[in-house]
One Martini backbone bead per residue (centre of mass of N, CA, C, O) as a GRO file, in nm:
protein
   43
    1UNK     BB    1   1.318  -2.464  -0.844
    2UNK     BB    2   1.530  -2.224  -0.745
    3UNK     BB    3   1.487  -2.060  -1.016
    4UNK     BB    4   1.170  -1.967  -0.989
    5UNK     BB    5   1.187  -1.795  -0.722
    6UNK     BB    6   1.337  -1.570  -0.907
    7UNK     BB    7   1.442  -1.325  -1.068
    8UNK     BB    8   1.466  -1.352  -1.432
    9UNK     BB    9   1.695  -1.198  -1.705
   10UNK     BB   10   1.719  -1.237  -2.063
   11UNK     BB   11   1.869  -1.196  -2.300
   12UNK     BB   12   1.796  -1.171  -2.718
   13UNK     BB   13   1.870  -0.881  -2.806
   14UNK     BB   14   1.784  -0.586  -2.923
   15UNK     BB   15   1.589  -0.516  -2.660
   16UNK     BB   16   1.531  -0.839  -2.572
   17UNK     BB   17   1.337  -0.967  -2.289
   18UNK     BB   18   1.330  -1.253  -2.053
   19UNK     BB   19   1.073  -1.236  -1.807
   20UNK     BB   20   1.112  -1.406  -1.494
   21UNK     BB   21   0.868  -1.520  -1.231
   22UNK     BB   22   0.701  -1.567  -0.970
   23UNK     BB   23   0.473  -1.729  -0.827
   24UNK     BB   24   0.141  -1.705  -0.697
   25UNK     BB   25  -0.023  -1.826  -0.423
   26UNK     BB   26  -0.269  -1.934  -0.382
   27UNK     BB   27  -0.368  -1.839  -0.084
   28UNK     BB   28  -0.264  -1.526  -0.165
   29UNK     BB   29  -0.505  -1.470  -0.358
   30UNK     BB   30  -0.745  -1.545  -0.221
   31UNK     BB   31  -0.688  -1.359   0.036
   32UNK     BB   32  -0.705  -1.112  -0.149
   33UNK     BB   33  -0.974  -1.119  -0.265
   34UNK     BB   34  -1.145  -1.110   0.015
   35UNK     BB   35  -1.077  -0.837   0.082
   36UNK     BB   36  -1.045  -0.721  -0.198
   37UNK     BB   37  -1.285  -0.655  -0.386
   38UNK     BB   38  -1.447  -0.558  -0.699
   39UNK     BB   39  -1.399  -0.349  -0.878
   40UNK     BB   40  -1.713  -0.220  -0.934
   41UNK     BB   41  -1.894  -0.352  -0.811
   42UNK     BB   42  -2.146  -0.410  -0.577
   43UNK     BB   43  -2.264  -0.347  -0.252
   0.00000   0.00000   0.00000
């Protein structure tokens, strides 16, 4: 679990790297978009 939690780039070889980040947690995800509403939506 402590892995999941930073960001962390594997090399590859030749310019691939496998790049891991934390998720974002589900109440700020929902309380982003309940402020924030659709770009482009009506008013």
């Amino acid at each position: 679990m402590a892995a999941e939690k930073n960001y962390k780039a594997e090399y590859l070889g030749s310019g691939t790297f496998v790049i891991s980040k934390p998720k974002r947690q589900k109440h700020k995800t929902r309380q982003s978009r309940l402020r924030n509403p659709q770009r482009g939506s009506r008013k």
